[in-house]
N, C-alpha and C positions, 0 to 999 in steps of 0.2 A: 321331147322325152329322152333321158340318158338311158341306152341298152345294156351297158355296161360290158359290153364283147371288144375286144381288139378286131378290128377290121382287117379282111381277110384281100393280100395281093392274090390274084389270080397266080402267079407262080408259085404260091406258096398250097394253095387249096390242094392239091395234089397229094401234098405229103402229112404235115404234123395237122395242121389243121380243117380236116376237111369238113368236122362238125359244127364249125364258127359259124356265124350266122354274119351279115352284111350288113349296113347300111343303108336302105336304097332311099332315096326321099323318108319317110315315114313310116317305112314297111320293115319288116323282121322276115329277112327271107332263109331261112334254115336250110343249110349243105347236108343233104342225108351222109348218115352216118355207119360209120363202123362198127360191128358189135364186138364192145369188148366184155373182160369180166374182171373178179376179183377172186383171188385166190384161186380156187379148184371150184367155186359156181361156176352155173351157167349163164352165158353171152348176159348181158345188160341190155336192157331197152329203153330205149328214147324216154326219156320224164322218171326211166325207175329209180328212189331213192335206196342208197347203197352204203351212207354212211351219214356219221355228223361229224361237226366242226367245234371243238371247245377252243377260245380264244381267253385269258382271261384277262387283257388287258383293256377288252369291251366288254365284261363285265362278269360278277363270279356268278350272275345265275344264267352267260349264255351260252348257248348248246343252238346250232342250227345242221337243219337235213342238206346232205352232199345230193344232188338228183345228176342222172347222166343226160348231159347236152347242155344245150345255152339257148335254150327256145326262152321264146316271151312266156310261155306258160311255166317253163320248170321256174324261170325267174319271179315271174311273180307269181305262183305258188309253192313250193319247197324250200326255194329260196336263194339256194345258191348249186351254181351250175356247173359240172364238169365237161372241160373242154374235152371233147369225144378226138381222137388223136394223139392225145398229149398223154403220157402213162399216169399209170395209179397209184393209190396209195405204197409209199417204201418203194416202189419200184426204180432200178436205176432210171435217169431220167428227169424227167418235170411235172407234176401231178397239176396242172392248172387248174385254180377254178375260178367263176365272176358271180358277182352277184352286186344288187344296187347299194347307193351309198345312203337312200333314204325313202322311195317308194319299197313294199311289203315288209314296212318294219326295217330297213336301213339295214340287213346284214353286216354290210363292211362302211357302214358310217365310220365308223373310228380308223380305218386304213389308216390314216394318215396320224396318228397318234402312238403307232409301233416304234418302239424304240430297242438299242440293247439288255440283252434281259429277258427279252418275251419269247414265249412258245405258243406255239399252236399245236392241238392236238384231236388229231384223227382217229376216228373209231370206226370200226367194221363192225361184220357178223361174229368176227374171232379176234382180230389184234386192233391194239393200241398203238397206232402211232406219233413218236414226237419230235418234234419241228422245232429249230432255232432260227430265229429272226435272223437274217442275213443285211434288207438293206430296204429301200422305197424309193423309188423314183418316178416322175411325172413324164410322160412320153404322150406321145401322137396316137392317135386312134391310130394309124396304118402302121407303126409301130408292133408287128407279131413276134418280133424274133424275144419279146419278153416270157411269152410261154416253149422257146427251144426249148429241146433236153440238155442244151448248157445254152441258158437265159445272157442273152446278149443285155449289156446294160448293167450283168449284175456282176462286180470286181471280183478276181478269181476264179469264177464258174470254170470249170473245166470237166473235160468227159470223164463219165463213170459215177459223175454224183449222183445224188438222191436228193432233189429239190423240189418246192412245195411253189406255186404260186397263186397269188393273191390277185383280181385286177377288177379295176371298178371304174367309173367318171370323176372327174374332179373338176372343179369345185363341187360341190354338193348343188345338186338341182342343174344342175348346166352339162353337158355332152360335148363340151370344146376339147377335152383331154382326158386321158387315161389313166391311172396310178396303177402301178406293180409293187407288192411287195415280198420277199424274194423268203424264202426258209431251207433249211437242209437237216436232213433225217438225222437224228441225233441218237434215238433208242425206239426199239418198237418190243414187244410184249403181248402175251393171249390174254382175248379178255379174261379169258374163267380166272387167272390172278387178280384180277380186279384193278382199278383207276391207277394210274400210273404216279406215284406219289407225288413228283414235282407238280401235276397237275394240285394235285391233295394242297401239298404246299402254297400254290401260287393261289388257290380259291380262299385260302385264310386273311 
């Protein structure tokens, strides 16, 4: 079964990702986690959902729930998992999240169908945020440094950005390998404005 986490080196569990889950034979063994938050709420809890995801190159009616962590349950219920370590939404940094590419409804089935052009777009309890497609590449399950706060792998990253990532198994149905794919903050806005119009745009 694909878990769809980046596998976590022991030197690295320490610092960005210490909410990544392992490997181990067949088992999902989850690193207690950090409480973070969003905005000015309070701390986040393990499985709480705290946003959605509009992508609309997987299609113009999807919409999926952000949950905080990478457990077997936020994944396959919620659906797609934020890497507890890794910053949030707009924050300088790297927002990482995983989710499957074809068990609980395939979330990030289409990863690999991103191209230039596409955004992704992040919603809270208050802002809208939006994301330009940067790049995708296929790496090693042991391969972490895709969710750094400047993603190794991704051409140009450099500190101070505001980057989004994507990561899931590839080929579809097989856990041999990993797909990253990379975005940078491009504009964010309060919901009470309402849908971010390129979003409006790209769903036509």
């Amino acid at each position: 079964m694909c878990l769809n986490v980046i596998e976590m080196k022991s030197s690295y569990l320490s610092t960005v990702a210490v909410a990544c889950a392992l490997l181990i034979g067949a088992t999902l063994v989850p690193i207690p986690a950090k409480a973070v938050s969003v905005g000015d709420s309070m701390p986040l809890k393990a499985g709480q959902v705290f946003a959605r995801l509009y992508v609309p190159r997987y299609g113009k009616t999807y919409v999926r729930k952000i949950a905080e962590g990478t457990s077997a349950s936020v994944l396959n219920g919620p659906g797609l998992g934020h890497y507890t370590e890794t910053q949030m939404p707009g924050d300088e940094g790297n927002f990482a999240i995983a989710g499957h590419r074809a068990a609980n409804g395939g979330p990030m089935l289409k990863i690999d169908k991103l191209h230039a052009g596409d955004y992704a777009f992040v919603k809270t309890s208050d802002t809208w945020y939006t994301y330009k497609w940067l790049g995708t590449k296929v790496v090693k399950p042991t391969n972490v440094g895709v969710i750094y706060p400047i993603p190794v792998g991704l051409a140009g990253a450099a500190s101070g950005g505001h980057y989004m990532t994507f990561t899931s198994c590839t080929p579809v149905h097989v856990n041999t390998f990993r797909i990253a794919a990379w975005f940078e903050l491009e504009a964010e806005q309060p919901v009470s404005e309402g849908q971010p119009q390129l979003l409006t745009d790209q769903l036509k």
